[in-house]
Each structure stands twice: as structure tokens, then as C-alpha cells.
N, C-alpha and C positions, 0 to 999 in steps of 0.2 A: 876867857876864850874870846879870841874878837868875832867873829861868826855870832857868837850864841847874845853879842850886846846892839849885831845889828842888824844881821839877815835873819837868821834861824829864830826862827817860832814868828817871822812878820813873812807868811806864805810861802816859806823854806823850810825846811825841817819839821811840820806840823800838821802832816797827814797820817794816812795808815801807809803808806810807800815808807815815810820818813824812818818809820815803827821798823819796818821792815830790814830797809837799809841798817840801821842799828842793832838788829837782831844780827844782821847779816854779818858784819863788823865788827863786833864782840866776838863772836862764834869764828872768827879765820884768827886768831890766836897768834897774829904775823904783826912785825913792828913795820913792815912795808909792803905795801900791798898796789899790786900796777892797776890801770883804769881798763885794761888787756882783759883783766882775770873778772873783775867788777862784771865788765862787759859779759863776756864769756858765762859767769857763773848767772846773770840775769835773763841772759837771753836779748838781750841789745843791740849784741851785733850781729845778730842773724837777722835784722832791720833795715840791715845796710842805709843807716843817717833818716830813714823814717819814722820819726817819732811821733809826728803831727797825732794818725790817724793808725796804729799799729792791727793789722787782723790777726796777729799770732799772741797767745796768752803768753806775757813775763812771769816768770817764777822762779823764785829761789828753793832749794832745798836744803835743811840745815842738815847738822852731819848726826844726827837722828831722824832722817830722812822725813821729815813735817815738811809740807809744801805752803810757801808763803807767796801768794800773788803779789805783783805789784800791779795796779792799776793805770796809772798811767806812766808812760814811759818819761815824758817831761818832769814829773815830778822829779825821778830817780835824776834826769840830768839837772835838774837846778840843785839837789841836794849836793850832788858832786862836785858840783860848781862851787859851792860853798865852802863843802871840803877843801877843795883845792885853793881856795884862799886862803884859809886858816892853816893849811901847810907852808903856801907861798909867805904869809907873815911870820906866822910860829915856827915853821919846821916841820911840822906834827898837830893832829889832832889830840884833843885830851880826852877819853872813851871812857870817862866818868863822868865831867863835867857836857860832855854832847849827850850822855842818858841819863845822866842827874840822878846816876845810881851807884850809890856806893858800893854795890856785890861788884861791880865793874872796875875794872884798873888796866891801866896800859893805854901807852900813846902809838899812834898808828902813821906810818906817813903815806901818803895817797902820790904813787907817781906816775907823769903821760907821760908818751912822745909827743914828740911836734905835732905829727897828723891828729892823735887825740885831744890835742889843745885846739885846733881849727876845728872839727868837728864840733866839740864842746861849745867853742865861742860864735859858729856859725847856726847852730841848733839857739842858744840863747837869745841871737839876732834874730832869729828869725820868728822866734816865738813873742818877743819885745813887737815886731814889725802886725805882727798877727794875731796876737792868743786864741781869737776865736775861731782858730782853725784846726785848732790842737782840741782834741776827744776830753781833756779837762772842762773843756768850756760847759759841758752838757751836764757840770753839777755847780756852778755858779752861774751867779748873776754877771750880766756884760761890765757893769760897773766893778765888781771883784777882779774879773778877768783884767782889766785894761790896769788896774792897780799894780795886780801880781806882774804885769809885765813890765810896767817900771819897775818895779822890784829887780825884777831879772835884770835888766835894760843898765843900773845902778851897779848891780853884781856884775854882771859881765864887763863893764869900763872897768872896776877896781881890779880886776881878772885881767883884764887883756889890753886894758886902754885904749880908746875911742878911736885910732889909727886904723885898727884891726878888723 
């Protein structure tokens, strides 16, 4: 999977959000899935584009009604981000080799509109431009931070290219 040899597990995909997202993912039993419903089902878009600093709890509930927080909101957008690369290259994620669990099968494909592509790629800017002003920053060090957001900064060009 190209995701998992460049982004995923170098401060993408390798939190308890990542964990989350993945539970999340496996459990919608769908081969396509909108960034709409992502949103929706996270509590994201009742943020309206505020990620930095969120006062309302994210959570997921699975359809055995278990409550999984997400933590930070940026994480879930850089995971998605990810995703959505590894759809834009492949097609499809592969949701055994993304949880490196063989009970798991089935490829998912992760789809936006427009507006969810500028949001995505303007949330990733902005976090690249900032980190330390994003509620993640208060469990690392400035030096990890400034990292992760090249990171992002990297993912986001191969996403959207430096025009955008």
C-alpha cells in the first residue's frame, strides 16, 4: 500500500485516533464510503473547519453502541488525508493491510466533493503553517510538532499539489 511505505506510522496513522479511525472503518462494511458520512458520523462537521482548538468532544459509536473518542481532531484530518491518497493512487484503501490484521478484508474507497477537498487541503495548510496552535501540540514536544507538520505539509503537495 503506498501510504503504509510513506506516510502512515511516520505521525499519520499511529495514534489512538488512527486506532479509532480503523475500528471505525472496518465496522461501515461499505466498499465506498463519502468524507460526508466520516464527518457526520465523528462529529467534525458540527466544527464548522475548527480543528485547531475543538470545545466539543469527537466520538464515534460503533454499531454495538461502545463510545470511542477521538482526541484530536487534526489527527482524524491528517489520517484522511492519507486515505485519500492512497485512494487517489490505488483506487482503494486495502483494510487489512491499513490494520495489519488478517480477521479484516475488504478494500474501501474514501470519496469528497470539491468543497471537502479545499477544506481538507486548507486544514492541512494551515496546520503545516502552525502546529502549535492545534490542541495536539500540548502532548509533544515543539520539535515533534514542527516535524509532523512537514509531514502534513509533504502529504498535502502529493494531495493537492503546491498550486492549492
Amino acid at each position: 500500500m503506498y501510504i503504509t511505505e510513506k506516510y502512515w506510522g511516520n505521525y499519520i496513522g499511529d495514534t489512538d485516533d488512527s486506532l479509532t479511525l480503523e475500528e471505525y472503518l472496518t465496522g461501515k462494511h461499505k466498499e465506498e464510503l463519502p468524507v460526508a458520512e466520516i464527518f457526520s458520523d465523528f462529529g467534525l462537521d458540527q466544527l464548522q473547519g475548527n480543528f485547531r482548538q475543538p470545545e466539543q468532544p469527537l466520538v464515534f459509536v460503533n454499531e454495538e453502541e461502545w463510545e470511542f473518542p477521538i482526541y484530536y481532531a487534526i489527527d482524524l484530518i491528517t489520517d484522511l488525508a492519507a486515505l485519500l491518497l492512497e485512494c487517489k493512487v490505488n483506487g482503494s484503501v486495502d483494510l487489512q493491510e491499513l490494520c495489519k490484521d488478517d480477521e479484516v478484508d475488504g478494500l474501501i474507497r474514501i470519496t469528497t466533493t470539491p468543497e471537502e477537498h479545499t477544506l481538507i487541503n486548507e486544514t492541512l495548510k494551515d496546520f503545516a503553517l502552525s502546529p502549535l496552535a492545534y490542541d495536539v501540540s500540548e502532548m509533544d514536544t515543539k520539535e515533534h510538532m514542527k516535524e509532523m507538520a512537514a509531514v502534513c505539509e509533504e502529504l498535502r503537495q502529493e494531495l493537492y499539489g503546491s498550486s492549492r
